[in-house]
Structures are given as C-alpha cells and as structure tokens.
C-alpha positions as CSV (number, residue, x, y, z in Angstrom):
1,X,-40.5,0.2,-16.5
2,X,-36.9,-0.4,-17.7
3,X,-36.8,-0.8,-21.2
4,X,-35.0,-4.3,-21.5
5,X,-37.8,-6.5,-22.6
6,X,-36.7,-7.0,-25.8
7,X,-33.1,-7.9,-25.2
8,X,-32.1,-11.9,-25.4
9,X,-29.7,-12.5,-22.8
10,X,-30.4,-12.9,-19.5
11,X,-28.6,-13.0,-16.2
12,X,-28.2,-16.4,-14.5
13,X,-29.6,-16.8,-11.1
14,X,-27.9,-18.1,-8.2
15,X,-29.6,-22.0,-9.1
16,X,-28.6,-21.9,-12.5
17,X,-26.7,-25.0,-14.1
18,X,-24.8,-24.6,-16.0
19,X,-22.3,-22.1,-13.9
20,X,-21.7,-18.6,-15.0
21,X,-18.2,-17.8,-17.2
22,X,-18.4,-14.6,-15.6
23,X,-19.7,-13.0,-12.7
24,X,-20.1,-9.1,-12.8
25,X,-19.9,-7.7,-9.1
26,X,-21.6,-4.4,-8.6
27,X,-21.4,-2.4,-5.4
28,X,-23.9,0.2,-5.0
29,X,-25.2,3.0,-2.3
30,X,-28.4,4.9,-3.8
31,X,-27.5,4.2,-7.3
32,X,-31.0,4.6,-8.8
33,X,-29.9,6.6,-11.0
34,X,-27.4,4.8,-12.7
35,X,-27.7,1.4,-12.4
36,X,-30.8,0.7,-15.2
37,X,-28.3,2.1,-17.7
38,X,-24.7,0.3,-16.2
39,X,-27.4,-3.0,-16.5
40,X,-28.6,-2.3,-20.2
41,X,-25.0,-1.5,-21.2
42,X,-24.2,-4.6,-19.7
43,X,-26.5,-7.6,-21.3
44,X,-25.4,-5.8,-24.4
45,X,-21.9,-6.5,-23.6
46,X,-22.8,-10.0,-22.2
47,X,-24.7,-10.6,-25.5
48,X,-21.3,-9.8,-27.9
49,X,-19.0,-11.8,-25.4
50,X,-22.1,-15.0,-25.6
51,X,-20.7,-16.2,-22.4
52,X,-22.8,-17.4,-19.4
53,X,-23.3,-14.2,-16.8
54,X,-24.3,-13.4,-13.7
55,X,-24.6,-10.1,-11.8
56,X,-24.3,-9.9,-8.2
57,X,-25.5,-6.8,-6.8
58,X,-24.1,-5.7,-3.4
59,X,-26.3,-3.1,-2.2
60,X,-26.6,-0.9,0.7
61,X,-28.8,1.6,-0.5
62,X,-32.1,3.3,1.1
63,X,-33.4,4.1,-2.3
64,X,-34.9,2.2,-5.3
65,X,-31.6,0.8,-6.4
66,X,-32.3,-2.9,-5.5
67,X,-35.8,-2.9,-7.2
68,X,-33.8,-1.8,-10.4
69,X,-31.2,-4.4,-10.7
70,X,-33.9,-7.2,-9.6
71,X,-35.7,-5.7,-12.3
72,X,-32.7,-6.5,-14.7
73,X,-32.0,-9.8,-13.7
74,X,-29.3,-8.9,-11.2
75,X,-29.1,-10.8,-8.0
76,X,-29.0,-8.8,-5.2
77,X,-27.0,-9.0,-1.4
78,X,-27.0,-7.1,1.5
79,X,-23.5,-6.5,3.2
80,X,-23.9,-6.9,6.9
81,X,-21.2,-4.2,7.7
82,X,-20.7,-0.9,5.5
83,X,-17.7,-0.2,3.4
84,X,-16.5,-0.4,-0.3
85,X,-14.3,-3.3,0.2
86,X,-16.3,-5.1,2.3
87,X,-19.4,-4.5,-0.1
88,X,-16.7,-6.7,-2.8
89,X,-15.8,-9.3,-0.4
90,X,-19.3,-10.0,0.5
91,X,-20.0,-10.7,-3.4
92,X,-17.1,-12.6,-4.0
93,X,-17.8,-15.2,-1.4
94,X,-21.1,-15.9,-3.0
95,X,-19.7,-15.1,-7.1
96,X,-19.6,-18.5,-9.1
97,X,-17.9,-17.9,-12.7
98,X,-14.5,-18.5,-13.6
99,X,-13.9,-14.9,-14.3
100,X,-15.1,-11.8,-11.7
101,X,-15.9,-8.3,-13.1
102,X,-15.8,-5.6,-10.8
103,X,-16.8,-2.5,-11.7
104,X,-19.3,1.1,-10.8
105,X,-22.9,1.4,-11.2
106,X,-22.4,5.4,-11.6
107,X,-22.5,5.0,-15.1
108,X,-18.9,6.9,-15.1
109,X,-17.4,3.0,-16.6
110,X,-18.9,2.2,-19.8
111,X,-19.3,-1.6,-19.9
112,X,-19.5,-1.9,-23.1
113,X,-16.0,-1.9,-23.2
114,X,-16.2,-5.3,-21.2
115,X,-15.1,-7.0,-24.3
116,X,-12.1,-6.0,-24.4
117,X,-10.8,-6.4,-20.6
118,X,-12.4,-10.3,-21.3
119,X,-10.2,-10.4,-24.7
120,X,-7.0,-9.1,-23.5
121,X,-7.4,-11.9,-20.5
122,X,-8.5,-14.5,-22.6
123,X,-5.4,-13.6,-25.3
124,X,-2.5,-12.7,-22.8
125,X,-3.3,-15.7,-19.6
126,X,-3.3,-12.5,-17.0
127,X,-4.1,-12.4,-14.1
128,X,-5.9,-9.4,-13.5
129,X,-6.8,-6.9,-15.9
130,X,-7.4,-3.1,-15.2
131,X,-9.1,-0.6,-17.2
132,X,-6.6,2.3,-17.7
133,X,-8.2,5.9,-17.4
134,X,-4.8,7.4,-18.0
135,X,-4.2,5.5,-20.6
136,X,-7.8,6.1,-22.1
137,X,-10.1,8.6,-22.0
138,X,-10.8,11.3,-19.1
139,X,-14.0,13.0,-20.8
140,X,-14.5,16.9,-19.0
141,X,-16.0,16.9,-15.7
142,X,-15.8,13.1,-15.1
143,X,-13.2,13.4,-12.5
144,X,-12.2,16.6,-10.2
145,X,-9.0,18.1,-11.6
146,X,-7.7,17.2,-7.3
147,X,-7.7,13.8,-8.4
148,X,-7.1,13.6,-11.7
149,X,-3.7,15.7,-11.5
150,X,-2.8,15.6,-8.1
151,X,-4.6,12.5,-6.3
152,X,-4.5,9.2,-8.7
153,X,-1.2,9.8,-10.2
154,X,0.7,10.5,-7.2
155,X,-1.1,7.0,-5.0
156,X,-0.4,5.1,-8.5
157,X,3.3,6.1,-8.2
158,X,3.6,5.6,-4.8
159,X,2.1,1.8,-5.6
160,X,4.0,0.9,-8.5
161,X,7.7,2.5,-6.6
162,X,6.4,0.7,-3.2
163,X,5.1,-2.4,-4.9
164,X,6.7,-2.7,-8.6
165,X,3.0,-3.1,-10.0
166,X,4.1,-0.9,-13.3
167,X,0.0,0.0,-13.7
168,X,-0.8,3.4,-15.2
169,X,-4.3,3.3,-13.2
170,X,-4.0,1.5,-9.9
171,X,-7.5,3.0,-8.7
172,X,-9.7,2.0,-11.5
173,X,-13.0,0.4,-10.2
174,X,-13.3,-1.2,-14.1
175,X,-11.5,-4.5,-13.4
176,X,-11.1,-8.3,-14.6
177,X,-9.9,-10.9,-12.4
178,X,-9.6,-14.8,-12.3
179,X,-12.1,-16.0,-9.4
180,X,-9.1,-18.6,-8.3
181,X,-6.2,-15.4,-8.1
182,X,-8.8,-13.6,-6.0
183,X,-9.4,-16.6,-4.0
184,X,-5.3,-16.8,-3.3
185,X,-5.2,-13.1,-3.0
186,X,-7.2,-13.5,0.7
187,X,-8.1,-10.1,0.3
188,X,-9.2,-8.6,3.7
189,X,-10.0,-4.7,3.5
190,X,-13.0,-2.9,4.0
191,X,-12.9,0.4,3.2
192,X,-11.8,2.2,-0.3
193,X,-8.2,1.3,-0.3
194,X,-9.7,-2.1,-1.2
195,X,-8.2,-1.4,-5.0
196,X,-5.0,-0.8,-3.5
197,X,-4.9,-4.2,-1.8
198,X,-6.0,-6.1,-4.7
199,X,-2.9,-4.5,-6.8
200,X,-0.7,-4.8,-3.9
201,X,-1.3,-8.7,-3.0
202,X,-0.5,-9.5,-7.0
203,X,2.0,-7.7,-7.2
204,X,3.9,-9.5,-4.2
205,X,2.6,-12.4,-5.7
206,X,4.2,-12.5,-9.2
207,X,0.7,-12.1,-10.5
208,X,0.3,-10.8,-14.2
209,X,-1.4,-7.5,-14.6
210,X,-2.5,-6.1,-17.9
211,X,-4.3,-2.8,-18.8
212,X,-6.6,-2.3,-21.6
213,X,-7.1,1.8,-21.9
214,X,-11.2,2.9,-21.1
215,X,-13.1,5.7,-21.5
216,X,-14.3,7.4,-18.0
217,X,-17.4,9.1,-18.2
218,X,-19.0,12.2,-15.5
219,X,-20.8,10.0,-13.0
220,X,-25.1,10.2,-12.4
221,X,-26.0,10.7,-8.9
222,X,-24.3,12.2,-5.6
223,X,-20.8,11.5,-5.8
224,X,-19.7,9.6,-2.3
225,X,-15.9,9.9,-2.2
226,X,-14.3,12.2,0.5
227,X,-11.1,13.0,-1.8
228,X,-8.9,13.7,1.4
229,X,-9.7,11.0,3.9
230,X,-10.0,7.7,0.8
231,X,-6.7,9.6,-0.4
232,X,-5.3,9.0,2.9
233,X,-6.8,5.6,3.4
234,X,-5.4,4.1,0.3
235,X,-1.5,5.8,1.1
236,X,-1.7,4.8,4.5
237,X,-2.2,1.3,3.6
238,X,0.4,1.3,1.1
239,X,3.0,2.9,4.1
240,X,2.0,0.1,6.7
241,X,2.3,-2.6,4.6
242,X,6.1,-1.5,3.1
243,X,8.4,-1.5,6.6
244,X,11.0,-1.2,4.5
245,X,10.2,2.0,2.5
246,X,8.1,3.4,5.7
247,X,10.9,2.7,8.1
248,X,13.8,1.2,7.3
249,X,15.2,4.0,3.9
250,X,14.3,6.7,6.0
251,X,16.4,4.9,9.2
252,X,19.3,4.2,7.2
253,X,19.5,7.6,5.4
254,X,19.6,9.5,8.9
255,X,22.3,6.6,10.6
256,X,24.3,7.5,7.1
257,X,24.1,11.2,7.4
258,X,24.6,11.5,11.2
259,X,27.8,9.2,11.3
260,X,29.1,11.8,8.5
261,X,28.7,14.8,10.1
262,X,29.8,13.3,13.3
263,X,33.0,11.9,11.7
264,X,33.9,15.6,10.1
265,X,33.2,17.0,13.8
266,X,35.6,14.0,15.8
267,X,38.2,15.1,13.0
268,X,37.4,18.3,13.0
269,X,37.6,19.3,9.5
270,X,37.6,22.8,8.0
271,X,34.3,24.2,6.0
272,X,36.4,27.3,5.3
273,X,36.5,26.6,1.6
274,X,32.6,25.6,1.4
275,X,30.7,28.7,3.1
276,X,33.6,31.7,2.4
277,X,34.7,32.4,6.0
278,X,36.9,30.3,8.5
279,X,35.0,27.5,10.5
280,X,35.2,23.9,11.4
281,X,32.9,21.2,12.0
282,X,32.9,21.1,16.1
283,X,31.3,20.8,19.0
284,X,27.4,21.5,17.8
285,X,28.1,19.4,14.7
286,X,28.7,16.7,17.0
287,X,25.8,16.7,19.4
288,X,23.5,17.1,15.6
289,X,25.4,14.1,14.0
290,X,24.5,12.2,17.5
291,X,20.8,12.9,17.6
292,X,20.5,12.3,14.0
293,X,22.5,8.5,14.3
294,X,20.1,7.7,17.5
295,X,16.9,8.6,15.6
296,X,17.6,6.8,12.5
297,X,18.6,3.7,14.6
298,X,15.6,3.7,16.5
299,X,13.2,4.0,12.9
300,X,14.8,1.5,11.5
301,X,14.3,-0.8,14.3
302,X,10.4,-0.1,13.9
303,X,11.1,-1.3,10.1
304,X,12.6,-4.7,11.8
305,X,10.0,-4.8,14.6
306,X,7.5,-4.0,11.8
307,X,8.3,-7.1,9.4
308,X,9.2,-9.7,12.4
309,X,5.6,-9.1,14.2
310,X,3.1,-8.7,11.3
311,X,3.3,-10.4,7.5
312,X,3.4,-7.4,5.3
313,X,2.7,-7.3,1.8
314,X,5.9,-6.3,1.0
315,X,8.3,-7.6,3.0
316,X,12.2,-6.1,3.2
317,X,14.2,-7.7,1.4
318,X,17.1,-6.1,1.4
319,X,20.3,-8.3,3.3
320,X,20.9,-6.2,6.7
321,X,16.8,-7.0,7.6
322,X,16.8,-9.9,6.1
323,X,19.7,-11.0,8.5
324,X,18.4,-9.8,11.6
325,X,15.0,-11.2,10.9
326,X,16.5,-14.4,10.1
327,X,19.4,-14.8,12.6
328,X,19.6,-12.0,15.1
329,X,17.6,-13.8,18.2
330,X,17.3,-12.3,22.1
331,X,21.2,-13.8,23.1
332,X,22.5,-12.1,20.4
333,X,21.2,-9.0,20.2
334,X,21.8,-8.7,23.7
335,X,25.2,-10.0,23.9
336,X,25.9,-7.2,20.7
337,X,24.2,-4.7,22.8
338,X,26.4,-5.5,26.5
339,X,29.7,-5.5,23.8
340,X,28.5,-1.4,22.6
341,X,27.8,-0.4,25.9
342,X,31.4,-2.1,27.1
343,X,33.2,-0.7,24.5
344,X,31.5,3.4,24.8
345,X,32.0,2.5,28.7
346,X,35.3,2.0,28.4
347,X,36.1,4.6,26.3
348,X,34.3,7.0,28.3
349,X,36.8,5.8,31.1
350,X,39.7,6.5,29.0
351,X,38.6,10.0,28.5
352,X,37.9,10.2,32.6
353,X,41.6,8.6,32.9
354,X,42.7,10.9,30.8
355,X,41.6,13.7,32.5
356,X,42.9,12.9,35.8
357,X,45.7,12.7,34.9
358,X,46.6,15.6,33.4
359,X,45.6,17.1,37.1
360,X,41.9,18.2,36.1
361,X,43.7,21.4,34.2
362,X,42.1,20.1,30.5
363,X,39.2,18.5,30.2
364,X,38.8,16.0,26.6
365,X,37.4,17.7,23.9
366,X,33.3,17.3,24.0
367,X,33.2,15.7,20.7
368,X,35.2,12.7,22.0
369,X,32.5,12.4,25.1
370,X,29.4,12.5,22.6
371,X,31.1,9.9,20.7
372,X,31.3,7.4,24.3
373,X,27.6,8.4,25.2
374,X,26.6,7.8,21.8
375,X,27.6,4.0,21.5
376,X,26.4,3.5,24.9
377,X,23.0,4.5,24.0
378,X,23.2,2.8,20.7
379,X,24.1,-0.2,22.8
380,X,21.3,0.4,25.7
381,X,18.8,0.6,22.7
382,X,20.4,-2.6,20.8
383,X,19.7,-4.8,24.5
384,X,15.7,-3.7,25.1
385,X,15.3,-3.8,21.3
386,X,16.2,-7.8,21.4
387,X,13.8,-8.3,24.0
388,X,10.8,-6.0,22.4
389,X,11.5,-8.3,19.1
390,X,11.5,-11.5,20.6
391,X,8.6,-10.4,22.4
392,X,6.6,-9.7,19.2
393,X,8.0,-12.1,16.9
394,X,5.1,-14.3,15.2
395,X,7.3,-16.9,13.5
C-alpha cells in the first residue's frame, strides 16, 4: 500500500462543493512506476499552497497505473482516442478549478516546486507559466544529450523567431495555466506538438507567459518519446501554421535574387574584376535568374493561398500579403495577369519585328527573349492563381 495515510489533504472529487482552486492534469501510459511518488510529492505541495485540489488522471495505460492514482485520491479518465494532446484535452473538458496544472507522472518534474509556478501567477497576473529546464536544473541522465543540445533548443528558437514567444523552454510538460486562457486558446492537437500549440495560440494572442526555472530529474519507467518523429511533429506544426516564414521569406528571397542576376545578364555586366579572368553575366545567367524569379513567385503564392484558405496561428502580416489578401479579388488578379501577359507578348513581338526586319541575318540576343517568356509566364501564373485563390478563399 502507498504510504499516504497519514497525510491531511485530500484530493477533491468530481462532486465536491466547494470547486477546486486548482486542478492538476496528469497524462499517463504505464506509469506505475512513477506516479505513487509524482502523487505524494504532490499533496505535499497542495498542503504548502492550502488551496482546494483536484487531480484528474488521463490514463491509457495497460498496467496498474489507474489503481495507483485511485489509490491517491486522483480521479481517473479514459481518453477515447490515443495521443499526448488529446489525453490533455480530454481532461480539460472535465477540469473545474480556476487554475490548470499540467504536468508528467515520470517523476522527471518535481512538484514540489508547484509553489512557485502558483506564486509567480498569483504575483505577476500571467497567463501561463512554464517551468524552465534551461533556465533550471538538467541533472545527468535526465535528458538524452540529442535533445538536450540539439533537439529542445533548436524547436524553442524556431518557436520564439516564428512566434515571438521569448520562452527559454517551450517544451516543458511542467506548466500553469488559467482554465479561462485555455478555454480561449481552443486548443485542438492530438499528438506531442500539443506544447507547441499551447505556446503558439498565446503567443498570437498577446497572452502573458512567465517562466519560473525547475529542476528536471532522470525519468522512472520506459521512456515513450520517439526523438526524431515528435521532433518532426512539433516543427512541422510550427512551419504550417507560419505561411509567411514557410512560404512567403523564402518566395521573396528567390524573386529578389533572380531579378538581380537577370538584370546583370539583360545588361550584361562584366565579373572580370570579381573572379580574376574576363567574363560577363550572359546568356546562362539569364535562363538561372528566370527559373529562380518563376519559383519564388510560385512559393510565395502558396504563402497567400496558405493564409487566404486556412486561419493560421500566425498570420502574414507584412503589407504586400496583407494587400492581396485584403483587396486582390478574381477581376483583378486576372485583369493584372492579361496586362503581363500583353505587355511580355508584345515585347516578344518587338523582338520578332525586329528580326524581320533586319532580313533574318541577326537574331535578338537570347537574354532579351527570356526576359518576354518570363513575364508571360509570370502573367499566365498571376491569371489561374486568381482563380485557385478565389476558389479556396474561406472569408
């Protein structure tokens, strides 16, 4: 038997009046071994804070687990579909207090530190607060070198450059949130990059985030993370839901270099002084600058197509995209489309005219053609791209 007899706090149950200050949200898989001492650890905590708890336990184990935490107090719920995030959203619906811990029952977050996430919220009016690792204590062996080096603090810098959260530790399961932000937050992912969405969604809301440093501790049991595939999960969630990084940077950067290099090829300007020997930009230069300008037009039209047919969490908002989305509707993409394929028509006609009538002897130099068949395309691709956006607009 668990020895928690003697301790004088107990969890509330789901009937209990009045309603819980906090509710403490535990997801477990075959966490017998852990989750006696993450429960002890906890009344202890609960006990110091003397505030009204509850424990919701959302379990999808096949071993004793559920017997434990019943044995503690805890109430336990069985997801009716698998994953990490869903296992939180499950608990949330059925969580009551004003204030929702989430955390691990691996033993690898000490909740005796609860105190002090519940202090710094109580103090500062945030939010959400996070348990810094980074910030805190790693002790040896609690977390693979991949991750700890390599994994967490590249995904928390993608976060905070994609999403301006400014968190040392976007992936910490120790957290402290107010039940009516998570309510707004409409959280809706299932699998691990859950945390990311929760960071992400207050972020892009203006939410206040604070972090309180922690101590991370090696974990009891099987570890059930598979560093490569939840690695993936989390960044691509964080790609899909920032067009504008994902799509529209990239876009722009290739448009910006192509139109260079296809500029110092129609002008043919001399390299000469930059590589030691005597060349020009020409010919090649062009046909490179060409494919370059098409490719980057047509990702940063997935960046528009991106933002006008979904809600993203982060939104473009920089004032080309913001523009188009707003005001560029089927009649006017496609009249701007008809005018670029008109104009590199036409030109392409002067270069044909040209040619004629010099007697066929010279033909224009190439550059000048790639440069015709180059707005046409853009144009071609400027007419369907109207429709495909009106098509999928949701507004």
């Amino acid at each position: 038997m668990p020895a928690h007899d003697s301790s004088p706090v107990e969890f509330l149950d789901a009937d209990s009046d009045p309603a819980p200050t906090l509710t403490v949200v535990l997801p477990t898989k075959n966490e017998a071994a852990g989750i006696g001492k993450c429960l002890e650890t906890l009344r202890n905590a609960v006990a110091e804070l003397d505030v009204p708890t509850e424990v919701i336990v959302s379990d999808s184990s096949t071993d004793g687990t559920p017997e434990i935490a019943r044995e503690y107090g805890a109430r336990v719920v069985s997801p009716d579909q698998p994953g990490y995030g869903y296992a939180y959203r499950y608990a949330f619906e059925r969580a009551r207090g004003e204030y929702v811990v989430m955390g691990d029952a691996d033993t690898t977050y000490d909740f005796a530190e609860l105190p002090r996430l519940y202090d710094r919220m109580v103090t500062t009016g945030a939010d959400l607060v996070l348990g810094s690792r980074f910030a805190g204590d790693i002790k040896p062996g609690a977390m693979p070198p991949l991750h700890q080096y390599v994994g967490n603090p590249a995904l928390t810098w993608f976060l905070n450059r994609f999403y301006d959260a400014g968190v040392s530790d976007a992936h910490s399961g120790f957290r402290l949130i107010r039940r009516d932000a998570l309510t707004d937050l409409s959280l809706r992912t299932d699998g691990m990059e859950f945390a990311s969405e929760m960071i992400m969604e207050a972020s892009a809301r203006g939410y206040s985030i604070e972090e309180v440093p922690i101590t991370y501790h090696p974990r009891v049991g099987d570890a059930t993370l598979d560093s490569f595939r939840d690695g993936w999960q989390h960044l691509r969630f964080m790609l899909l839901n920032a067009p504008g990084y994902l799509f529209l940077l990239p876009g722009l950067g290739l448009v910006g270099f192509g139109i260079a290099i296809m500029t110092l090829a129609f002008f043919n300007v001399e390299v000469t002084a930059l590589i030691g020997q005597e060349a020009w930009f020409g010919t090649r230069s062009m046909v490179a600058g060409s494919l370059l300008t098409l490719v980057g037009y047509q990702v940063g039209s997935f960046g528009v197509f991106a933002t006008v047919s979904s809600d993203p969490i982060r939104r473009p908002t920089d004032a080309v995209t913001e523009w188009i989305v707003t005001n560029l509707r089927l009649e006017t993409g496609v009249a701007l489309g008809l005018a670029l394929v008109a104009i590199g028509i036409a030109y392409a006609g002067a270069l044909i005219s040209q040619w004629l009538f010099v007697g066929y002897d010279a033909l224009p130099r190439l550059t000048h053609d790639v440069l015709a068949f180059t707005i046409i395309v853009i144009g071609i691709q400027t007419i369907f791209g109207s429709f495909f956006m009106e098509s999928i607009r949701t507004d």
